[in-house]
PADO-388870 format. One line per field, with one value per residue (C-alpha): residue in three letters; z, y, x. Coordinates in nm, 2 decimals. Layout:
BEGIN
resn = [ala|...]
z = [Z|...]
y = [Y|...]
x = [X|...]
This chain:
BEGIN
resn = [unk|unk|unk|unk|unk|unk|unk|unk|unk|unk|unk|unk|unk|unk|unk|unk|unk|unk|unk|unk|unk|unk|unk|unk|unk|unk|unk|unk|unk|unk|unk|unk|unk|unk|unk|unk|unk|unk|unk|unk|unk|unk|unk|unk|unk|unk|unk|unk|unk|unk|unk|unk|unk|unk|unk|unk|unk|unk|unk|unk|unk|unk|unk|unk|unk|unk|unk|unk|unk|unk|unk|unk|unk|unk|unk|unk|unk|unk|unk|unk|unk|unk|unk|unk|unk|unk|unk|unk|unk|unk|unk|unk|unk|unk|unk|unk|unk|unk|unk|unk|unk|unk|unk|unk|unk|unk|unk|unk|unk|unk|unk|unk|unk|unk|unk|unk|unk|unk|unk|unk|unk|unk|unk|unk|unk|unk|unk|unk|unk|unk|unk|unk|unk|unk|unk|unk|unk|unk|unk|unk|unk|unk|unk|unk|unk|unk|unk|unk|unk|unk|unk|unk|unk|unk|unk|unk|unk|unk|unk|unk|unk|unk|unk|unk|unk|unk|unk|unk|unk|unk|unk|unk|unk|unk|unk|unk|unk|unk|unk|unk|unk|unk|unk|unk|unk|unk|unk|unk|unk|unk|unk|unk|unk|unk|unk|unk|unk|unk|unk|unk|unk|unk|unk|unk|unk|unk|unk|unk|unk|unk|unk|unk|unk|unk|unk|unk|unk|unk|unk|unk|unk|unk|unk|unk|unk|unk|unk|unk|unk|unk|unk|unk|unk|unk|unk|unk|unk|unk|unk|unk|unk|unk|unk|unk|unk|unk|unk|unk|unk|unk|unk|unk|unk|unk|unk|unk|unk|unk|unk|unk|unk|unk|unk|unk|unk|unk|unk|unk|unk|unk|unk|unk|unk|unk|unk|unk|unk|unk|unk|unk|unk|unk|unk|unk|unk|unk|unk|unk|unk|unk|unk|unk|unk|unk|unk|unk|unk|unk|unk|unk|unk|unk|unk|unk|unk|unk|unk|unk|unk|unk|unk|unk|unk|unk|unk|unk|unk|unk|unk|unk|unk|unk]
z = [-7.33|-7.45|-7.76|-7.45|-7.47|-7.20|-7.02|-6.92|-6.58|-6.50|-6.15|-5.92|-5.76|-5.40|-5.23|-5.14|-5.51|-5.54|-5.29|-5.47|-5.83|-5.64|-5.46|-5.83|-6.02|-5.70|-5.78|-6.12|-6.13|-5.86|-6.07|-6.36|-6.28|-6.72|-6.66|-6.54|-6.33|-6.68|-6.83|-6.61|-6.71|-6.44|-6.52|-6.25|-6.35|-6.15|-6.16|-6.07|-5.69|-5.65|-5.79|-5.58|-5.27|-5.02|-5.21|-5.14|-5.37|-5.44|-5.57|-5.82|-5.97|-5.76|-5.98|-6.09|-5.94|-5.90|-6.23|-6.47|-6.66|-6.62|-6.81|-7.09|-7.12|-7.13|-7.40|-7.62|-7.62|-7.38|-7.11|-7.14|-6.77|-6.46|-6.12|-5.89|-5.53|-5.68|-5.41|-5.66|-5.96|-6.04|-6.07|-6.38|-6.63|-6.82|-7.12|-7.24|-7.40|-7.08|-6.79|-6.49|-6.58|-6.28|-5.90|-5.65|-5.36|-5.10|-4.78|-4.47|-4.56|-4.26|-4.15|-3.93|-3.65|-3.57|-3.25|-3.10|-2.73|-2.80|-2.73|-2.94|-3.15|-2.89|-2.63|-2.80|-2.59|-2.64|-2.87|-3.06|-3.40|-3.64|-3.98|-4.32|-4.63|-4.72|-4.71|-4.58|-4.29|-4.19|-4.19|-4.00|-3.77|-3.73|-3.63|-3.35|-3.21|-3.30|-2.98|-3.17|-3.46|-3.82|-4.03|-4.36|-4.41|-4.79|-4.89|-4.96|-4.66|-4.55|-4.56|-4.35|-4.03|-4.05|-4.03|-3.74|-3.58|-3.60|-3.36|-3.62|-3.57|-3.30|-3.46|-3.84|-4.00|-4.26|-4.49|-4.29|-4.61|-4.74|-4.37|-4.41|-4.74|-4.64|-4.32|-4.10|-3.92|-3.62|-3.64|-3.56|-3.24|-3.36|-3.62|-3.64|-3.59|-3.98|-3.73|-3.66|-4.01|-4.29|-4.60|-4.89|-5.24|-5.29|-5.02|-4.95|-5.29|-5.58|-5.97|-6.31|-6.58|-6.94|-7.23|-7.27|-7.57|-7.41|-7.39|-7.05|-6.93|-6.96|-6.81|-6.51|-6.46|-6.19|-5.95|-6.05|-5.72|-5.76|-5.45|-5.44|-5.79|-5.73|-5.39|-5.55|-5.88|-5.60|-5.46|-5.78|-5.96|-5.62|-5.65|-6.03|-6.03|-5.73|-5.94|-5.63|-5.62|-5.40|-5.30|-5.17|-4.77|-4.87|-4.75|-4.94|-4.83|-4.97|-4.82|-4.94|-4.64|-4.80|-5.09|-4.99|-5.05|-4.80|-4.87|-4.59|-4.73|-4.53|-4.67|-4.45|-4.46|-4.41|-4.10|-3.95|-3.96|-4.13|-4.39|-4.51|-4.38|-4.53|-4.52|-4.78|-4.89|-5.14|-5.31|-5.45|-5.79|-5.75|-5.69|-5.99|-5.89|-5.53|-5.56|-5.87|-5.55|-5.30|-5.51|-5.61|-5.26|-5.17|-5.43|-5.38|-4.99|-5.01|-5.36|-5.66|-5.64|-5.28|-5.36|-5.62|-5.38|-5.15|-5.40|-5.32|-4.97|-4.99|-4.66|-4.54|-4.48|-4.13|-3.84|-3.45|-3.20|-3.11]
y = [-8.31|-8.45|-8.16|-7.93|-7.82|-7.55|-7.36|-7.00|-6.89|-6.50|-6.44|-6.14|-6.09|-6.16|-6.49|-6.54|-6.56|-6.79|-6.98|-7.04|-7.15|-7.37|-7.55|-7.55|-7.69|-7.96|-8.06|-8.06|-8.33|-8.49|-8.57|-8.74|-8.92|-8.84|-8.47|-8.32|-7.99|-7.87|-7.78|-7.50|-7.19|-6.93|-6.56|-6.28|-5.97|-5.64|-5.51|-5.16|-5.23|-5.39|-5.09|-4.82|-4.97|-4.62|-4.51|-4.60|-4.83|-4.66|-4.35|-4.50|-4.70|-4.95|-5.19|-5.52|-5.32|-5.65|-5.88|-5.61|-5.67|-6.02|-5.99|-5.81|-6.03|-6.32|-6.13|-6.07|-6.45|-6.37|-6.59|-6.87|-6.83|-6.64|-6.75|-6.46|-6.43|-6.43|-6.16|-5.94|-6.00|-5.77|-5.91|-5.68|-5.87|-5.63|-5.89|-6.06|-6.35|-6.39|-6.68|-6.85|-7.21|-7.35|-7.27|-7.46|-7.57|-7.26|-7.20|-7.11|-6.76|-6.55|-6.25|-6.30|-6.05|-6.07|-5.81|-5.72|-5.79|-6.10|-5.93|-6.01|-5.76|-5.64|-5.64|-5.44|-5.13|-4.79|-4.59|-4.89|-4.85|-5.14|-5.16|-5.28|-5.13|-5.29|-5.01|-5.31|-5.40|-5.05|-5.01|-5.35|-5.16|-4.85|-5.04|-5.21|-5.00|-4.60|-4.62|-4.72|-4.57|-4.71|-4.64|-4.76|-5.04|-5.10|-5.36|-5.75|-5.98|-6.01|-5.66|-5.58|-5.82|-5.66|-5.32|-5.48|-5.60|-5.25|-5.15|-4.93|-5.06|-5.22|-5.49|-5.54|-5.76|-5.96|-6.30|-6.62|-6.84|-6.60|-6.65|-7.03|-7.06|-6.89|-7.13|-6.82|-6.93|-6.94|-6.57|-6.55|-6.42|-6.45|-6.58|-6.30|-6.46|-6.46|-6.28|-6.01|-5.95|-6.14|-6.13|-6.05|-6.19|-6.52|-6.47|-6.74|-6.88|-6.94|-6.96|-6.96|-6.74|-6.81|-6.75|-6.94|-7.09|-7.25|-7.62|-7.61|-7.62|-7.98|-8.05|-7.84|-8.01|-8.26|-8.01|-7.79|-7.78|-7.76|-7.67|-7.37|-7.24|-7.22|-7.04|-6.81|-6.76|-6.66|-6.44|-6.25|-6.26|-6.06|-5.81|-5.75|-5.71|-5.41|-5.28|-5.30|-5.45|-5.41|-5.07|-5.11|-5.18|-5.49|-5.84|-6.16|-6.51|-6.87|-7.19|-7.49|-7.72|-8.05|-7.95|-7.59|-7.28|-7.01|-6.64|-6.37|-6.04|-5.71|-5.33|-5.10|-4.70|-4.57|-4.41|-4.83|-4.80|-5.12|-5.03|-5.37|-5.73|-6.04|-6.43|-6.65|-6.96|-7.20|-7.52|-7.51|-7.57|-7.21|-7.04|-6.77|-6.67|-6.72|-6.42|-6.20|-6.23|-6.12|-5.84|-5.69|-5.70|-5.47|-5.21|-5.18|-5.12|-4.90|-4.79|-4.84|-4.45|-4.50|-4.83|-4.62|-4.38|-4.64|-4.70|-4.39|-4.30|-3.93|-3.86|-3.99|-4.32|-4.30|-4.26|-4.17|-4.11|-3.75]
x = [11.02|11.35|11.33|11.45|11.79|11.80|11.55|11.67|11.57|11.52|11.47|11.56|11.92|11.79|11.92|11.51|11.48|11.75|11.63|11.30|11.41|11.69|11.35|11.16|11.49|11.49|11.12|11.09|11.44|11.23|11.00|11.19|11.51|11.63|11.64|11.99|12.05|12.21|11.87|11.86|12.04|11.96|12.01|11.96|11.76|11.81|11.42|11.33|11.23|11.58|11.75|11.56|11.61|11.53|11.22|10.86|10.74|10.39|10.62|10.81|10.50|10.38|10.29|10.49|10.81|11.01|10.87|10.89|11.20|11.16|10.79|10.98|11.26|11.02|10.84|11.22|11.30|11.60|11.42|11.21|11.06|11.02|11.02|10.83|10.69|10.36|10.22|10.48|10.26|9.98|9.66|9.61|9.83|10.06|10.09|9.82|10.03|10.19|10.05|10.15|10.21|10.28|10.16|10.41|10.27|10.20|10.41|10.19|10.07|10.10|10.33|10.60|10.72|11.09|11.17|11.50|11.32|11.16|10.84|10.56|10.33|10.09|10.36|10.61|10.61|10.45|10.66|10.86|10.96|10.84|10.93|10.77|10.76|10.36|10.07|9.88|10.11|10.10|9.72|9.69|9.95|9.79|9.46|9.58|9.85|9.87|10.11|10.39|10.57|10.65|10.91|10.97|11.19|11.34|11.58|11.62|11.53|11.91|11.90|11.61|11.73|12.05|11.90|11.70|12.00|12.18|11.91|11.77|11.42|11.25|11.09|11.03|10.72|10.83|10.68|10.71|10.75|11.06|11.22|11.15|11.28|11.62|11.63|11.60|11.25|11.45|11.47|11.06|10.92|10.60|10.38|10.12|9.78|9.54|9.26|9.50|9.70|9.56|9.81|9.82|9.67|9.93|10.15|10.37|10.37|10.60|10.46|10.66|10.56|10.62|10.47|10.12|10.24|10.50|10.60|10.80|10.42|10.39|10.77|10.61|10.29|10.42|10.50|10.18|9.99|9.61|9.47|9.76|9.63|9.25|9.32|9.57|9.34|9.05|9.27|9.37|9.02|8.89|9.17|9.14|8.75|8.80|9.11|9.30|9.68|9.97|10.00|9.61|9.54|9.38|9.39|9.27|9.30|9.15|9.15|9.03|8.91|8.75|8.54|8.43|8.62|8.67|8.76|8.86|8.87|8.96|8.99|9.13|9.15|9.52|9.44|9.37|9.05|8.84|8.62|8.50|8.55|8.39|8.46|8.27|8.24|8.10|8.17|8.56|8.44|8.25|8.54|8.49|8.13|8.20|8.51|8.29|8.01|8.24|8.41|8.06|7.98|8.33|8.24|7.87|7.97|8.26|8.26|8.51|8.58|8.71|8.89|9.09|9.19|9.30|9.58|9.78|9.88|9.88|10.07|10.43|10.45|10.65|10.44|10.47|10.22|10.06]
């Protein structure tokens, strides 16, 4: 790959962004000693979720809110890649000549609770106020406690503990792989249990998007991790064939364990209440029919009418008990 002179780097203003392409620039040197830091020319992008930082994300679109503007400047030549928190991507590609070329190996996928009492999730007491901004944390909420309240919680990671700290919220839910990568795990008063809130579609995991003609591919295919891309291609194949993305109640998780394939799968209502629940599993190299099984499964039970509805939460987002 010596023909590369520079690669340009568009990644959100965040320091959890930063973090990220700072860990991918650290690998790929890693992995051949003739390639200097100087290849990487890294330009921040302010996307439209970082600009409207007080509004509810399902208002102002929804979809691909913080990868937008990097797509399209990927698209213009201005960028050669983009480095995204791939729960952020849609799993209805916006352009087709677009693909993730590489999948970096996966954090530990699970939400994270930090609480100003040290008290963990289902000791918080009656009436806290937790904070997320996820339609899917908030169902999970809402189906274990309706005792507490929820309020929406907008901002950058930095900016969401320090709303915390001001004692503006009780407690706040938040990605343990974004605390870890900003060497704030520290912060944690509990890692919320996979039975209790399973994430969403990719969470913890970072991938670079370029165009699939691109030749930075091959440069990237030391660092590619395998086992993270078939469980994150599972992931997004069962959310594309139900037409459901980020704004939906909907959990997804894959694991491979050996050489089998595991998918959990929850769809909740945005009153709490669960609609479907599933786990499968099959041989990893199944992992296509195994998710189109699964999907068909989802809408035949609950209906691709009601899955579309699940996409907009009609109602305010804050909550308090009657």
């Amino acid at each position: 790959m010596s023909e590369l002179q520079k690669i340009v780097v568009g990644i959100r203003s965040s320091n959890l962004s930063q973090s990220q392409t700072n860990l991918l620039i650290q690998e790929v040197l890693s992995s051949d000693p003739n390639l200097k830091k100087d290849l990487f020319d890294i330009k921040t992008i302010k996307t439209t979720g970082d600009v409207h930082t007080t509004h509810r994300l399902d208002r102002i679109g929804g979809k691909g809110l913080f990868i937008k503007e990097i797509e399209e400047q990927i698209m213009q030549g201005k960028i050669d890649i983009g480095v995204h928190s791939m729960k952020d991507v849609p799993a209805q590609e916006a352009f087709s000549d677009l693909d993730i070329i590489c999948w970096m190996k996966r954090h530990v996928a699970n939400d994270a609770l930090l609480s100003n009492s040290g008290k963990s999730f289902m000791d918080l007491p009656p009436g806290s106020v937790i904070g997320t901004s996820s339609i899917r944390r908030r169902s999970q909420i809402l189906s274990l406690r309706k005792d507490i309240s929820i309020k929406l919680l907008r901002g950058n990671v930095d900016t969401r503990i320090q709303k915390l700290k001001n004692q503006e919220y009780d407690a706040i839910i938040l990605s343990l792989a974004g605390l870890a990568r900003l060497n704030l795990k520290h912060l944690v008063t509990e890692v919320l249990d996979l039975n209790l809130f399973l994430p969403a579609a990719c969470q913890g995991t970072v991938g670079v998007q370029a165009l699939k003609s691109s030749k930075i591919k091959e440069l990237l295919l030391p660092i590619n991790d395998s086992q993270t891309q078939i469980e994150c291609l599972t992931e997004r194949r069962v959310l594309r064939n139900i037409n459901a993305n980020c704004n939906s109640p909907v959990s997804v998780y894959a694991e491979i364990i050996h050489d089998k394939i595991q998918i959990m799968f929850e769809l909740y209502d945005h009153d709490g209440k669960k609609i479907f629940k599933k786990k499968v599993s099959a041989e990893k190299n199944n992992f296509y029919e195994l998710s189109d099984n699964l999907s068909n499964e989802v809408i035949r039970v609950v209906g691709q009418k009601k899955i579309n509805e699940l996409d907009e939460l009609k109602y305010d987002f804050d909550y308090s008990p009657t």
